[in-house]
Every structure is written in structure tokens, then in C-alpha cells.
N, C-alpha and C positions, 0 to 999 in steps of 0.2 A: 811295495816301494817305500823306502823309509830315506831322510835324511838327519846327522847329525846337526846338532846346535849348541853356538854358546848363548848362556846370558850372563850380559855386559851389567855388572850392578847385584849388588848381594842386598840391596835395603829392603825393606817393608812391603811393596808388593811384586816384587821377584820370584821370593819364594812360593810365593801363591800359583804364578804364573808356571815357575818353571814343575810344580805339582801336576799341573795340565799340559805339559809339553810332553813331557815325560810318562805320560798316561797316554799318549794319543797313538792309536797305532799306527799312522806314517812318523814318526820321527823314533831317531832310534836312541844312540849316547849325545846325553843332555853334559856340559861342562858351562863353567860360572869362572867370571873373573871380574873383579873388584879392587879401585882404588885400598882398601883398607882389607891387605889378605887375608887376614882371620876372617872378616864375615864371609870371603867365598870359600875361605875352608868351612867354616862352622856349617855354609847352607849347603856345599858337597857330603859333608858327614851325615847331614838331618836327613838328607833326601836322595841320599845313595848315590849321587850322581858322578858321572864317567870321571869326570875329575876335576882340577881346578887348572887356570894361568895363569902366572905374573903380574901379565899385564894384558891390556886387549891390543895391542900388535902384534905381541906373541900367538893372541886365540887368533889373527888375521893372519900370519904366518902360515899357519899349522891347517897340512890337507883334514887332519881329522876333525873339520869343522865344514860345513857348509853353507852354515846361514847362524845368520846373528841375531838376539834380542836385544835390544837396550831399554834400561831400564833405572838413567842415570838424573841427574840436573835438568828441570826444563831446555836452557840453554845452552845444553852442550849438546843435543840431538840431530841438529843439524850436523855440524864437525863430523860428528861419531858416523854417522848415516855415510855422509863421503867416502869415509874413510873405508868403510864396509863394502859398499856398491864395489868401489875402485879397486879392492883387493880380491873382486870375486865372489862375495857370499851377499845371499838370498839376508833381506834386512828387514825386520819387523822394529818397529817403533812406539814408544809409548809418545802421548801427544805433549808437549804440542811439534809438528814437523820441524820447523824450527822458529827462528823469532826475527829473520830479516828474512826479504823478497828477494835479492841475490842466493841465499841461501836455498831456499824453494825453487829458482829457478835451475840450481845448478844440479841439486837431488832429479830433478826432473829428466834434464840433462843427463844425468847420469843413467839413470834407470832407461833410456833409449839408447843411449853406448853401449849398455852392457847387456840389454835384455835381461836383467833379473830382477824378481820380485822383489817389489818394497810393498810395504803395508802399516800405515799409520793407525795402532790400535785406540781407535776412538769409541769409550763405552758405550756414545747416546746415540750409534749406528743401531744400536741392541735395548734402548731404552723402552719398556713399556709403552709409553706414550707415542713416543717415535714409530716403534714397531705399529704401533693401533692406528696414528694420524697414517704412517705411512699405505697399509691396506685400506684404508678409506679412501684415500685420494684415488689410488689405482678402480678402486670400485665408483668411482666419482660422486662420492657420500658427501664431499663438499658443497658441489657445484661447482661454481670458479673460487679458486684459493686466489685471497688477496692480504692477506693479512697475518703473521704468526708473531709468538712473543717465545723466548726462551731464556732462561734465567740459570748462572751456576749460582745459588746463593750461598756463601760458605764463611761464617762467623771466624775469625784467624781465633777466638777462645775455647772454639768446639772444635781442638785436637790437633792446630793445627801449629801453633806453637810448640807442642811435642814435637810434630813431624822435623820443623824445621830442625830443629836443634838435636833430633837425629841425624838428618841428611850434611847438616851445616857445621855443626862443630861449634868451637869458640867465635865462630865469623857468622855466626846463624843468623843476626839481625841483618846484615848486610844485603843475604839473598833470600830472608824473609817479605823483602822490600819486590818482591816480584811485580808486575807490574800487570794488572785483573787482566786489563784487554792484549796483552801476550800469552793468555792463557784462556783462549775462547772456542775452543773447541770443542765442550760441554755443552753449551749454549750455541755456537754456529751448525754444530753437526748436529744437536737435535731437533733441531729446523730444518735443516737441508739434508738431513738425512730421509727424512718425510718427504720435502716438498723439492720436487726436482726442478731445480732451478740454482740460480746462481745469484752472489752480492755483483753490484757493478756500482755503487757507491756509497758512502757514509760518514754522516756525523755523531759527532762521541763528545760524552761530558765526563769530566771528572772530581772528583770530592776531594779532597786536601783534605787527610789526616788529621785530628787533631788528639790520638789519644797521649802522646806526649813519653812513649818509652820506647823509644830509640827503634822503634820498627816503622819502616813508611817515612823517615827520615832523611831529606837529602842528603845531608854527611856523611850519612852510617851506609845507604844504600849502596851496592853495587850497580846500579840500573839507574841511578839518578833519581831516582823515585821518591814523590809523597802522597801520591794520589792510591787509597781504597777501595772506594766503590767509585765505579763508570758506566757509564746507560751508553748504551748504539744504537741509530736507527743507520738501517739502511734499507737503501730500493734495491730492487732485485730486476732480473731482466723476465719479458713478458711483463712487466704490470707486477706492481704489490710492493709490500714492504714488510721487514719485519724487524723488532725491535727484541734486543739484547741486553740484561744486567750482570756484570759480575761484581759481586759485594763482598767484600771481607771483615767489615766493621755492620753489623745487624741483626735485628733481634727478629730470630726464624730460628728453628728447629732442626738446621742440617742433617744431624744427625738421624733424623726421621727422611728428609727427603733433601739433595742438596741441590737436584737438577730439576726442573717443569716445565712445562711446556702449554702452550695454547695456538689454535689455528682458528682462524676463522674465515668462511665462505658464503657464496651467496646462497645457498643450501642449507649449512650445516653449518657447527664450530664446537670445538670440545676445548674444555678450559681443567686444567689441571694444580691442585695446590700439595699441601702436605700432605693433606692426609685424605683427599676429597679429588674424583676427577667426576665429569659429568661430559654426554654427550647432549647436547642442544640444538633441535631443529625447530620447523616454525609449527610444530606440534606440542612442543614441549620436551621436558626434559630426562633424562634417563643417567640415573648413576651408574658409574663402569667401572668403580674402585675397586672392585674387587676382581675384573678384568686385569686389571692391568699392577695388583701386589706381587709382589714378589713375593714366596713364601720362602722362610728361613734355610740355609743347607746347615749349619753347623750353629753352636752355642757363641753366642759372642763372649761368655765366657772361657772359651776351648785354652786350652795349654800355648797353642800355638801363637795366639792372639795376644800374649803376654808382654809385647814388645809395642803395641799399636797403644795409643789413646785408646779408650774406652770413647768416646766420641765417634772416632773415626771404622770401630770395625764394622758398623752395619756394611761399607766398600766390600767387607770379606764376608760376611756371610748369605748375605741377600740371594736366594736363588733364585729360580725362573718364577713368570706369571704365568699364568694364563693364556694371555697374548700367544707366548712366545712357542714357536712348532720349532720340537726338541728332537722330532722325526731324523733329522739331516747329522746329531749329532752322532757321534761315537758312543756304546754303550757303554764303556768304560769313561765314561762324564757323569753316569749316572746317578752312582753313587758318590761323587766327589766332591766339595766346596766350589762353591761360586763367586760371585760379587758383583759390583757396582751394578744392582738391579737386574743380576741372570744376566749379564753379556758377557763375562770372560768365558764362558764356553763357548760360544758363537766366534769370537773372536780369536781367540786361539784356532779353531777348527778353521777357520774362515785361511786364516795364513798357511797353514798345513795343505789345507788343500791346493790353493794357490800354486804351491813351492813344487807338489807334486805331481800335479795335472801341467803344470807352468801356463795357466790361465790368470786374468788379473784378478785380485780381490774385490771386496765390495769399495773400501777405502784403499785404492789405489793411490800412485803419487798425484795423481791430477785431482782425483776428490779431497785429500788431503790438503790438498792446495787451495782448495776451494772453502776448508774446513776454517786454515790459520790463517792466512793474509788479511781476509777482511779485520781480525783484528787487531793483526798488525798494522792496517793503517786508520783502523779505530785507534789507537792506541797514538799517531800521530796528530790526526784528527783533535783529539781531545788537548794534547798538545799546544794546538792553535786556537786551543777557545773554539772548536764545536765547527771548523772550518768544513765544508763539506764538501769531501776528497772524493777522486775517481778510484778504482778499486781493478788494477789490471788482472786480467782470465788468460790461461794458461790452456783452455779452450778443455775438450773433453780428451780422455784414454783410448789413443787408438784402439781398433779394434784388434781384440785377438784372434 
């Protein structure tokens, strides 16, 4: 059983993706459609694929599609996502879901309307760290979990100024100006993708820009935005807390590692940096770095990479760890490229199956929901000076 797909978006990690769509064996003709037509000709030509459209109403039109990727502007994934459900195709999404709670609510909505698969592809589902805290809790290696930290740390110098002014055009400062805590689902999903539980309140700080060229600029900004780096704590239900940074102006190594993670229990706690993870009990302590590396799929110098910052390709080639049980995949993943720390194979498969068993994903709309809101109303929160907001739950994914 196979189904067709478009992906919605020709940029920088499309092509990676739609690599892996097109490699899996339930999906059948792979098709791309793109604001700027040349790039979804150019990635039809590179990558054989079934063809191109216009525009994405057109690929929503047309029966020879059944399910959609998007792989456009943070904030237009919401919109895109509606628009998808409501014409009948099966919708995979890059994160973040979207960037208001109306919006969350309505995807949600929608995907009970219509019974078809959404799935919010969030990397740190598949995270090393995530994968390892997550089997330790299930083993109850903690004891009681009360405590985690997660961090997207990501310097805007290490590659990230490229990205924009690829995605963004002559207006790239404007939506360069994104705003960290609408963009937390690195940091909230590799917390709660471990620790099963839920935000149900938070306060959030924010740092005022000061490097002075036109990015992170109220003027310039589309988002209104000055604020960089912003720290979240929030409580969670049952007991605990966990605290959140996303930074764009700091001196860290993204390149090396952009996401980490730490849990801590009355048992146990494992604390993760660059280049160094460690598990820790009241025995002492044990290194697990080499558990949980990913080992390379491809050259970061490869031909294909040629379009990326050099900064940014470890996203593309990092393969699986250790951690991670590769058993579940398709053998034609094997030999293929990976990235953001060996989870786009997991997460591609992860949808595919979804689509074809029509069971829910791991990151369904309600875990998704669970992933982005908290930092949408971090992102108010901080707003108000650190005001510390209630955090509404959309409750769990019915049963299938």
C-alpha cells in the first residue's frame, strides 16, 4: 500500500526530506511546489521526481496527491496545514505547528473533522538524549522525575544569517527577527518527548538585542521583535518543572551540538553538553557520549551541501547513535543521509506509517500541541515582564 505526496517548499531541507519520501516503500510519486518555480523545478530534475505545481492549491486540487509536506516559513504552517486537512490530504509538518493558540486549536479541529493524519515533524522526538532519558524513565532509572532543562542553543552567526537570506530575499532582516520562544519545540519536545507529562504554566524572560544591524529590530521586524535569547520555566502537571533556553546571540558551538538536554530524579539524572553527556546516580558517575553520538551519513563537504552554510550541515549529515533501534526502519534508509542527530529517518517513517496503517503518530496534533503552545505563551509571558501565565491543554489523542 503506497500513497502519493507533494512537498509544499523547494528550500534547504526539502530536498533532504523528500530523498526519504521517496525512498520509503509505502509512498509512491513524490511532487514539489514552490513559491519561487525554478527551485521546485530544479529539485524535480535533481531528484527524479513525479513532477512539479504552480502553486500549492493546485497540488490541493489535484487527486494525484494524497498527503502533503510542508516545508515553508515558520509562520505560515499553520494557514498551510488548514488549508491541507480541509481539502482532504494526509499533512506532515515541519515545526513549529503554528504560532497562535486559535490556530492549534483549529488544526486540532480539523484533524477530528476529517479523520486524517497530521504529524508535526519534530527532530528531538528522535533526539539521542531524548531517545536515552526517554527509556530510562520507562525503566524507572530516575526514580521520580522532577526536574528537566532543554536548550535550542543557536548563535544567528553560525549559518544562520545565510539561511535567512536564503528563505527571505531582500526582506530577510524583517523575518530574521523571529521571535526564540515561537520557535520551541526543539527544546519543549525534547523534554516532553522523554518525560510524559504536560506544561500547565510559565514564566519567560527576554534579552533586548543589542547588536545594532537591523536584525531583532522593532522597525525592521515583521513580528515586532527585539528580543534574542529568552529563558522559560515552567511547571508541569503531577509535580516538577522544567526550564527552557532559546538563544540566538551566544557564544556555544551549535555547530557541534545546537540542542541538550538534562533530567533530573530522585534516583538518577543525566546532564548533556557539547560535547560530553554523563549519566549520574548516588554511585557515581558514568560517561554515555559515546551512546548517544551520532555517527556521520555523508561528507559535510558532499556536492549537495553546497547551497547550506558550512555551519549548518552537521542538521544534514549526522546519522544514527547508538541509542537509536534502526530495527523498525525500512532497509532502503540504510544506506541513505540522515540528520538533525539520526531523526529524519524515524520521522519520515514514523508519518508513512501513520498515513498507511491510518493509526496516530508519535507527534500527533495533540502532542504537537503540547510541543508549541507552551512557547507561545512563553513568548507572551516574557512580553509582560516574566508574568506567570496559565498554559491551556487540548488534553490527550484519542484513542485509535
Amino acid at each position: 500500500m503506497t500513497f502519493s505526496l507533494g512537498i509544499v517548499g523547494a528550500g534547504q531541507f526539502s530536498g533532504q526530506f523528500a530523498t526519504l519520501f521517496q525512498a520509503h516503500p509505502g509512498v509512491g510519486d513524490v511532487y514539489v511546489t514552490d513559491l519561487l518555480p525554478e527551485r521546485a523545478e530544479q529539485l524535480a530534475a535533481a531528484q527524479n521526481l513525479a513532477g512539479t505545481f504552480p502553486s500549492y492549491e493546485a497540488m490541493l486540487e489535484s487527486a494525484d496527491v494524497d498527503a502533503v509536506a510542508i516545508f515553508t516559513q515558520r509562520w505560515t504552517h499553520g494557514p498551510l496545514v488548514l488549508q491541507g486537512l480541509n481539502a482532504g490530504k494526509h499533512v506532515y509538518s515541519a515545526v513549529p505547528m503554528a504560532i497562535t493558540a486559535e490556530e492549534i486549536a483549529a488544526i486540532i479541529d480539523a484533524v477530528k473533522a476529517t479523520g486524517l493524519t497530521y504529524m508535526m515533524g519534530e527532530t528531538s522526538q528522535y533526539n539521542p538524549a531524548t531517545v536515552h532519558a526517554r527509556n530510562q524513565i520507562a525503566e524507572g532509572a530516575f526514580g521520580r522525575l522532577f526536574y528537566a532543562e532543554g536548550d535550542y542553543v543557536h548563535d544567528m552567526d553560525l549559518g544562520f544569517y545565510d539561511a535567512y537570506r536564503y528563505s527571505g530575499g531582500e526582506n530577510w532582516k524583517s523575518t530574521a527577527s523571529y521571535p526564540p520562544l515561537l520557535y520551541p519545540t526543539h527544546a519543549v519536545g525534547g523534554v516532553l518527548g522523554a518525560w510524559q507529562t504536560h506544561a500547565v504554566s510559565v514564566s519567560a524572560i527576554g534579552v533586548t538585542d543589542d547588536r545594532g544591524d537591523g536584525v531583532f529590530d522593532k522597525d525592521v521586524s515583521q513580528f515586532g521583535n527585539d528580543v534574542s535569547n529568552a529563558t522559560a520555566l515552567f511547571e508541569v502537571a503531577g509535580g516538577g518543572s522544567f526550564r527552557t533556553n532559546e538563544f540566538r546571540r551566544v557564544g556555544y558551538p551549535s555547530h557541534i551540538r545546537e540542542s541538550r538536554f538534562r533530567f533530573f530524579g530522585t534516583e538518577a539524572s543525566m546532564e548533556q553538553l557539547a560535547t560530553v553527556a554523563l549519566w549520574q546516580d548516588k554511585k557515581g558517575v558514568k560517561d554515555i557520549s559515546e551512546l548517544l553520538e551520532p555517527k556521520p551519513t555523508m561528507s559535510p563537504d558532499d556536492p549537495s551541501l553546497r547551497h547550506i552554510a558550512p555551519e549548518l550541515r552537521a542538521a544534514f549529515t549526522s546519522g544514527s547513535a547508538p541509542v537509536h533501534d534502526r530495527e523498525r526502519l525500512p532497509r532502503e534508509f540504510d544506506t541513505l543521509h540522515n540528520g538533525h542527530e539520526g531523526s529524519h529517518h524515524f520521522l519520515v517513517d514514523d508519518f508513512v506509517t501513520a498515513v498507511n496503517t491510518r493509526t496516530l503518530p508519535t507527534v500527533n496534533a495533540w502532542v504537537a500541541a503540547r510541543y508549541t503552545l507552551p512557547g507561545i505563551v512563553a513568548h507572551e509571558s516574557a512580553r509582560q515582564g516574566g508574568a506567570r501565565l496559565e498554559i491551556p491543554d487540548f488534553g490527550d489523542a484519542p484513542a485509535s
